[in-house]
C-alpha positions in Angstrom: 101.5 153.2 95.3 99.9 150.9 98.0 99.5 147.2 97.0 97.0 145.7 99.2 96.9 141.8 99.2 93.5 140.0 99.6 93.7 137.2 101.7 92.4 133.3 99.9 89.6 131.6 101.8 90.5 128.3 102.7 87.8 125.8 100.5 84.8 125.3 102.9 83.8 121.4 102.7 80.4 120.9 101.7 78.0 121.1 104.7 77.4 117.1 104.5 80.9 115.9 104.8 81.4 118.5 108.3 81.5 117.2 111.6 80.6 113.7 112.4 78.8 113.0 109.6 81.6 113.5 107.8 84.0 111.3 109.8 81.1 108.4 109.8 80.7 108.8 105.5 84.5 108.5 105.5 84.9 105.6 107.8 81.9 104.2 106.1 83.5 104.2 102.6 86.9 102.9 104.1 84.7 100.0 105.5 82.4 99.2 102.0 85.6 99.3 99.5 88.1 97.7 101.8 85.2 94.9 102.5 84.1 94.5 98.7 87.7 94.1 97.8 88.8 91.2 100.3 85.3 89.1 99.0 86.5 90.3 95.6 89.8 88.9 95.8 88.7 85.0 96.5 86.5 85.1 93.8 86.9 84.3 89.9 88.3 87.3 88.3 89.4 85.5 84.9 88.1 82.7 83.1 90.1 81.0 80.4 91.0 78.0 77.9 94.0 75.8 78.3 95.1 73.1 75.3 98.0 71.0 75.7 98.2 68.5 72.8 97.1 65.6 73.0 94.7 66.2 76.0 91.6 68.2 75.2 90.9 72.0 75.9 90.3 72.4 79.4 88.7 75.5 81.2 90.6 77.5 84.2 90.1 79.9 86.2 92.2 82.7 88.3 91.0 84.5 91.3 91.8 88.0 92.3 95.1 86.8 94.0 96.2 85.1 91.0 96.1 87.9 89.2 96.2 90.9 91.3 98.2 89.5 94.8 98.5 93.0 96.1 94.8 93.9 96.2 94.2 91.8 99.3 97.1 93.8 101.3 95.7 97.0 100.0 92.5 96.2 100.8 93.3 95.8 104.3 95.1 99.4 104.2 92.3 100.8 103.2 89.9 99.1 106.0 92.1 100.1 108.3 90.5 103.8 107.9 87.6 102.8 109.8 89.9 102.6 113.0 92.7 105.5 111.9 90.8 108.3 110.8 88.3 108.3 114.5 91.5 108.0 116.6 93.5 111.2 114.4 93.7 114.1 114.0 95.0 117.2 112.0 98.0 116.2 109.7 98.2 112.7 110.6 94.1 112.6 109.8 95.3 113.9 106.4 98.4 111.6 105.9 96.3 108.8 106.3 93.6 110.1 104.2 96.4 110.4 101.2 97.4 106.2 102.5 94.0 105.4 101.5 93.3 106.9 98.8 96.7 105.6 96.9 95.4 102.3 98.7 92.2 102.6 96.6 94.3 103.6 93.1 96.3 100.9 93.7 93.5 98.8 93.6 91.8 100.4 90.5 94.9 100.1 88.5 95.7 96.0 89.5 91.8 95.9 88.1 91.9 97.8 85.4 95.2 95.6 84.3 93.4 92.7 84.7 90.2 94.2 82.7 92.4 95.4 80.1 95.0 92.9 79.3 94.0 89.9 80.9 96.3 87.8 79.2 99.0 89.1 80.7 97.9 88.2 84.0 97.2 84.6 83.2 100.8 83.3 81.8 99.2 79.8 80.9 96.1 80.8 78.8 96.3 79.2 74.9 92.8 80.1 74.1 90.1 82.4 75.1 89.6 84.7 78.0 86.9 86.1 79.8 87.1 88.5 82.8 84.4 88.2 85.3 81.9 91.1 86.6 84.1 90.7 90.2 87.0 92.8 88.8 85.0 95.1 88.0 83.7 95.1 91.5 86.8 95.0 92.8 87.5 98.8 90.4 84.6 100.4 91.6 85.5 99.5 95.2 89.1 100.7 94.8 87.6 103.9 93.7 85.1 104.1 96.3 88.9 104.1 98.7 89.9 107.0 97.1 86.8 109.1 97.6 86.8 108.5 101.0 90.5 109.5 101.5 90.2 112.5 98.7 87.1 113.4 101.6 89.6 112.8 104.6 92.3 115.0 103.1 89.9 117.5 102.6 87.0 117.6 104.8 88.9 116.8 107.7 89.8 119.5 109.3 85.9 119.8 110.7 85.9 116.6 112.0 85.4 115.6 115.9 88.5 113.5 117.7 88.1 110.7 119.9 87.3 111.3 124.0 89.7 112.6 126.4 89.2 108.9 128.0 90.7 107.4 124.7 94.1 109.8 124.5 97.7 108.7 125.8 98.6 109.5 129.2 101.1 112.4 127.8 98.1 113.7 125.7 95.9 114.1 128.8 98.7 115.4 131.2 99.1 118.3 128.9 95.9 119.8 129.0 95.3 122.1 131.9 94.0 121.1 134.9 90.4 123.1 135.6 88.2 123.1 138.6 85.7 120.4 137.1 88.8 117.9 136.1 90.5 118.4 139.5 86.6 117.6 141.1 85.8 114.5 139.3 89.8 113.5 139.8 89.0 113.6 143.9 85.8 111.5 143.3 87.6 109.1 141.6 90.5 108.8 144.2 87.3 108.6 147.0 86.0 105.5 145.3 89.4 103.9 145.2 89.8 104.2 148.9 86.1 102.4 149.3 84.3 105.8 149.9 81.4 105.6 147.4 80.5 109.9 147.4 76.7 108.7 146.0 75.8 107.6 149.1 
């Protein structure tokens, strides 16, 4: 009895997220929900009503970092991605992909606390509370960060790597050496000794 064993395609990436344009939609999200969040962050998240007998009933207010400190260290994480994933490659490409997208959860969830239970963010509320339209900003960005490292941990493998110019020295000493590098390497050594090979 033979048993023959068919082989499972790799998923294909959708033809928009291939090749640069993939790399630039990532980099691009990385750079709109890491940038939303850090403006999100400084702004009034929570309003709320504070009475201490005998003084009146005053209104406060608490910003993103009051209520969700971590989101402004996430946010950089995820903004980060516009610098990581052009410089990568392969599995550290992906690892970071999976860095950003927990960056973005992470987000989401500290905003959905907030939209959720507000009160338990702000310890010194007595009356009512209101949550402002920037956490909700602040979710939608955090979820924006994980599409674009859910993309990067799966489109990635299509993606162009930076320059031979931008590699370490070990990086470029391990390629092999063909006719062309060793040609331009001689021009280059001409023009250090003052010999300009234009002219």
């Amino acid at each position: 009895m033979t048993v023959t064993v068919a082989a499972v395609p790799e998923p294909v990436p959708a033809v928009g997220l291939r090749g640069r344009r993939g790399l630039a939609l990532a980099a691009a999200g990385c750079a709109v929900s890491g940038g939303v969040v850090l403006l999100a962050v400084g702004r009034v998240w929570v309003r709320y009503t504070v009475s201490r007998p005998p003084l009146a009933p005053r209104v406060a207010t608490a910003t993103g970092h009051g209520v969700a400190a971590a989101a402004g260290t996430l946010a950089l994480v995820v903004l980060a991605g516009v610098l990581v994933l052009p410089a990568t490659r392969g599995v550290a490409r992906r690892a970071a992909g999976g860095l950003i997208a927990f960056g973005g959860a992470a987000i989401g969830y500290l905003a959905g606390q907030t939209i959720g239970s507000p009160a338990d963010q702000v310890s010194d509320s007595t009356g009512s509370l209101a949550v402002t339209a920037w956490a909700w900003v602040a979710l939608v960005a955090g979820v924006l960060g994980v599409g674009a490292g859910a993309v990067t941990i799966v489109s990635s493998r299509t993606w162009p790597a930076m320059g031979r110019r931008y590699e370490s020295g070990v990086a470029a000493r391990r390629r092999p050496i063909t006719e062309a590098s060793r040609s331009q390497a001689t021009l280059w050594d001409r023009l250090d000794e003052g010999d300009d090979p234009t002219v």
